[in-house]
C-alpha positions as CSV (number, residue, x, y, z in Angstrom):
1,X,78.4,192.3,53.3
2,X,74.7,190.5,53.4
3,X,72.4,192.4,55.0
4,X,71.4,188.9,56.6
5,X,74.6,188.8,57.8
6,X,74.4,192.2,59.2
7,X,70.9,191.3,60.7
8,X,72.2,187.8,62.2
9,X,74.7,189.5,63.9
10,X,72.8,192.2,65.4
11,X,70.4,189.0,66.3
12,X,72.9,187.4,68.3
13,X,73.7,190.6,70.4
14,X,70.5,190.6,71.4
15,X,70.5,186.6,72.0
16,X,67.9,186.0,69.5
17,X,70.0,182.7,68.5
18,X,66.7,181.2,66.5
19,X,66.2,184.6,64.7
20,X,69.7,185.0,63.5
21,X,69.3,181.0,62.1
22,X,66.6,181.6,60.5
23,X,68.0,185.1,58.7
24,X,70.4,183.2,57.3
25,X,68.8,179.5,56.3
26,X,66.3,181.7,54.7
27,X,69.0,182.5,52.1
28,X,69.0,178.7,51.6
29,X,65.5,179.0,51.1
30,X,65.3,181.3,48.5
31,X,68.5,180.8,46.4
32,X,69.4,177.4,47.5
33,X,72.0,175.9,49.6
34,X,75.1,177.1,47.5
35,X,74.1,180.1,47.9
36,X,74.2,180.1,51.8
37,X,77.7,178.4,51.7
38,X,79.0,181.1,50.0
39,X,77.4,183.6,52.2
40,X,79.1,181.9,55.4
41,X,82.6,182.4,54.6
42,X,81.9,186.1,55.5
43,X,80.1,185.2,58.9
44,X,81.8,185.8,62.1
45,X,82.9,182.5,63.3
46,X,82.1,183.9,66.6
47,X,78.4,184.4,65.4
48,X,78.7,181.2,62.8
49,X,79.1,179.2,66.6
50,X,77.0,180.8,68.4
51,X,74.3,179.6,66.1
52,X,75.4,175.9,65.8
53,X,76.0,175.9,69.2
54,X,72.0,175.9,69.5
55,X,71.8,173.0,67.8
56,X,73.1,168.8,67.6
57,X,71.8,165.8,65.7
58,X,68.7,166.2,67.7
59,X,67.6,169.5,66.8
60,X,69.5,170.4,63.1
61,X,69.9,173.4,61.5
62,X,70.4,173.8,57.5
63,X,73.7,175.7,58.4
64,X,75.2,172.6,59.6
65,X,74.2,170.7,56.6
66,X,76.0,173.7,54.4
67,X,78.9,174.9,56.5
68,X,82.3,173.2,55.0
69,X,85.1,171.9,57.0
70,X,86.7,175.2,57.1
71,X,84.4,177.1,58.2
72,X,83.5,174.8,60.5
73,X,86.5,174.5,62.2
74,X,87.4,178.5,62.5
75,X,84.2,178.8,64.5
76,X,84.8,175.5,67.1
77,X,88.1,176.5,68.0
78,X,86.3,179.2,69.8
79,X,84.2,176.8,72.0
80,X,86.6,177.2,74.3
81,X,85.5,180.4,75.2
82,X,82.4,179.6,76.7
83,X,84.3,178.0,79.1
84,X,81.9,175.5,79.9
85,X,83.1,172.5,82.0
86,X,80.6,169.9,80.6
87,X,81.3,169.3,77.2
88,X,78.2,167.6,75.7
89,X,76.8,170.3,74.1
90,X,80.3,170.8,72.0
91,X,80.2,166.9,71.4
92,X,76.3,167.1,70.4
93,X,77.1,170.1,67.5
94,X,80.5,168.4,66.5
95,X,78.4,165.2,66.2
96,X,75.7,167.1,64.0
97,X,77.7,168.5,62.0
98,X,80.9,166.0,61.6
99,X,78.4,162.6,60.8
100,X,75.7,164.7,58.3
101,X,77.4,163.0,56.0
102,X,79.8,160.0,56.5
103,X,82.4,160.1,53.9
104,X,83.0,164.1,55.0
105,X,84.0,163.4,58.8
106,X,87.7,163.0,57.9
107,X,87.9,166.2,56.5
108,X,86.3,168.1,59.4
109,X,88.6,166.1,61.8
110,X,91.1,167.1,59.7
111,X,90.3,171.0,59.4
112,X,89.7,170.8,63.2
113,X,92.8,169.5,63.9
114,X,94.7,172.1,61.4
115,X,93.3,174.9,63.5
116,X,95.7,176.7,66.4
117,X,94.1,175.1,69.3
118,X,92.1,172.5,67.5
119,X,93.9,169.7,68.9
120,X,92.5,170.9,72.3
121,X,89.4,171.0,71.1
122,X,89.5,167.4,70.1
123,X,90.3,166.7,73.0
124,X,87.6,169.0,74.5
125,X,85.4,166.8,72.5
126,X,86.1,163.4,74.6
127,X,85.7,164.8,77.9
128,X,84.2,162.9,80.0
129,X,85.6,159.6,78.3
130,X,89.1,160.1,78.6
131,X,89.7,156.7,80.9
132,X,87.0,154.3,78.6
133,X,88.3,155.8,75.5
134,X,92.3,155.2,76.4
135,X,91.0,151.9,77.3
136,X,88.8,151.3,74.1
137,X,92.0,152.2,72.0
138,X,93.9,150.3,73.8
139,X,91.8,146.7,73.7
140,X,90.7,147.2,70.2
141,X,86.8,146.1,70.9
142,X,83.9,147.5,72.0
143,X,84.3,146.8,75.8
144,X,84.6,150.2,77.8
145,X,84.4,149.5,81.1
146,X,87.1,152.3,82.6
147,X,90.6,151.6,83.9
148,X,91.0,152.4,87.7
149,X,93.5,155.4,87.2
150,X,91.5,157.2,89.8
151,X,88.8,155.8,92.0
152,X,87.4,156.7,95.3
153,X,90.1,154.9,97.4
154,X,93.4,154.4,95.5
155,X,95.3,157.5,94.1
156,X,98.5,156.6,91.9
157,X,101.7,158.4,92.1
158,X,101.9,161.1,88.9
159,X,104.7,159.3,88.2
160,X,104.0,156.1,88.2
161,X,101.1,157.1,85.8
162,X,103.7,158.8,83.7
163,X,105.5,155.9,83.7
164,X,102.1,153.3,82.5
165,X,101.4,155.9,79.8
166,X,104.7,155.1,78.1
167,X,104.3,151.4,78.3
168,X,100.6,150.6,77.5
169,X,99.9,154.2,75.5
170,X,102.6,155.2,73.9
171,X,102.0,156.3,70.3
172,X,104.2,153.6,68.8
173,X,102.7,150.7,70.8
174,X,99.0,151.6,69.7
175,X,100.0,152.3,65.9
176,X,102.2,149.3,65.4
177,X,100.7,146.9,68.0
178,X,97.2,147.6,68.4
179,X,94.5,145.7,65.9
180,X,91.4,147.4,64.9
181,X,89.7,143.9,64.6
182,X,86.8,146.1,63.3
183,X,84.9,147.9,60.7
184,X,84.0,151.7,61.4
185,X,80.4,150.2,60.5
186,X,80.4,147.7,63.0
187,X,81.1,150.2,65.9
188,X,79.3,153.2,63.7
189,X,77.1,155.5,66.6
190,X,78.1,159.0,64.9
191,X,79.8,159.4,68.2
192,X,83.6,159.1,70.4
193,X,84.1,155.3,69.2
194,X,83.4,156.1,65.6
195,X,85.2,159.5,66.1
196,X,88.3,157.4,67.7
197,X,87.9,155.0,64.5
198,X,88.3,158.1,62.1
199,X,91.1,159.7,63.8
200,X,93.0,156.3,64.5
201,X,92.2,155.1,60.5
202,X,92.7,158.7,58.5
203,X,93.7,161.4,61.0
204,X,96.9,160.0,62.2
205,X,98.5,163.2,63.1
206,X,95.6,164.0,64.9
207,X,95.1,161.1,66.4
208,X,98.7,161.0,67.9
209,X,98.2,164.4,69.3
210,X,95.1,163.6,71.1
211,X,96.6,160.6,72.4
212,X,98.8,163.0,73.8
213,X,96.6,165.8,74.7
214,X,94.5,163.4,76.6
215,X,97.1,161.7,78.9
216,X,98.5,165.1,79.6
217,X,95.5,166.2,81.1
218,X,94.7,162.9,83.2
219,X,98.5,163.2,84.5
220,X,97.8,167.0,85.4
221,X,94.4,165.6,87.0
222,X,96.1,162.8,89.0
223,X,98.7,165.5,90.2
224,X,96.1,167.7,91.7
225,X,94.8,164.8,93.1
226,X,97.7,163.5,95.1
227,X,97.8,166.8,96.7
228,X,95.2,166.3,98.8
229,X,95.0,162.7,99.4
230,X,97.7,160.2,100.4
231,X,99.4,157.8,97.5
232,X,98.8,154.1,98.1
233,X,101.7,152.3,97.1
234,X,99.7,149.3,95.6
235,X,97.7,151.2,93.4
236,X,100.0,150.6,90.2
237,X,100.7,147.2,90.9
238,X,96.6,146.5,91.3
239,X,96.5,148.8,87.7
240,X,98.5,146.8,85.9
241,X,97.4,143.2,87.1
242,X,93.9,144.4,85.8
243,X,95.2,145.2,82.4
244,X,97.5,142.4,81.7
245,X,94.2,139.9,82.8
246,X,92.4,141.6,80.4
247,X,94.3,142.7,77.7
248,X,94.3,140.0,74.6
249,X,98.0,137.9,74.1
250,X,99.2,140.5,71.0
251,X,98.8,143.4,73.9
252,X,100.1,141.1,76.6
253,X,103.6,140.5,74.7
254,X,103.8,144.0,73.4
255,X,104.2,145.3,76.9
256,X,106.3,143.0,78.1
């Protein structure tokens, strides 16, 4: 093995995060990028994230310029132990590392998504967004504003939501029915839309099971929810008067 290897991991034990980056980008230093590719396939990808975890579009490291799809993805999948609630800091070194270079980010959606837990990982990566980004799928432009699935006064039966989900997001109805009346340029923010755009366009797979991922998770959220607070029976009829206003004619008839 390296001895930079062997010295970035010892690094990390101690929690020296910026001294076991640089043991390694100093590789790409000296013998060039190549070089430091080939060297991270024999990284921990337990280490490998604990170093890109230090660092997003804002603050870049030469490992995420170098580290391939594969690699990449063996070391995210292990986010989840971190267990960290907010997920903007796995969004920030997805983001990083995903957008370095455009015509790549299918293939790390891809290797993400090929990865034993990587489709919860995806949809670790939307937290936050799941209600603007079901609706921003669902509309096909670049309005966000949230549907009311939950708000401070009005709690839906589970149920009922299960019941909206197979209408209005059901895989089939957004494949078949739903226009992308968009470029990925025009909506391009290396970010969730253009993430959403990628997945819908050249992940399909992955896209489907995020889709499902995601409502599963809102459904198990509106169930703890109506534990503790009494179901107003309105709630779904007021949910779906909002959509059908909104929603354009091709949407309209497709639910019908």
């Amino acid at each position: 093995m390296h001895p930079a290897i062997i010295n970035a991991s010892k690094l990390i034990l101690v929690g020296d995060i910026s001294g076991a980056e640089k043991a390694l980008s100093d590789i790409a230093d000296e013998h060039g990028d190549h070089a430091l590719s080939v060297i991270l396939e024999d990284v921990a990808p337990k280490d490998l994230l604990a170093i890109l975890r230090e660092y997003d579009s804002a603050k870049e490291t030469v490992l995420s310029l170098v580290v391939s799809p594969e690699q990449f993805a063996r070391a995210v999948v292990l986010d989840k132990l971190y267990g960290e609630r907010n997920k903007d800091k796995l969004r920030g070194m997805m983001n990083a590392v995903i957008y370095k270079h455009a015509d790549t980010a299918p293939d790390y959606l891809t290797a993400i998504f090929e990865q034993k837990g990587g489709a919860g990982i995806l949809a670790d990566y939307f937290e936050g967004h799941y209600e603007v980004a079901l609706n921003f799928i669902l509309r096909a432009y670049l309005e966000t504003t949230p549907l009311p699935f939950l708000d401070d006064e009005n709690i839906l039966d589970p149920e009922e939501i299960s019941a909206f989900f197979e209408v209005f997001y059901s895989s089939e109805n957004i494949m078949d029915k739903v226009d992308w009346g968009y470029s990925r340029t025009e909506l391009a923010d290396n970010d969730w839309k253009e993430t959403l755009w990628i997945l819908f366009h050249e992940v399909p797979d992955a896209f489907d099971h995020l889709i499902d991922e995601v409502q599963s998770r809102m459904l198990a959220a509106c169930q703890r929810a109506a534990q503790k607070t009494e179901i107003n029976p309105d709630a779904l009829d007021k949910l779906l008067q909002a959509i059908c206003n909104s929603s354009s004619d091709d949407i309209e008839e497709s639910a019908i």
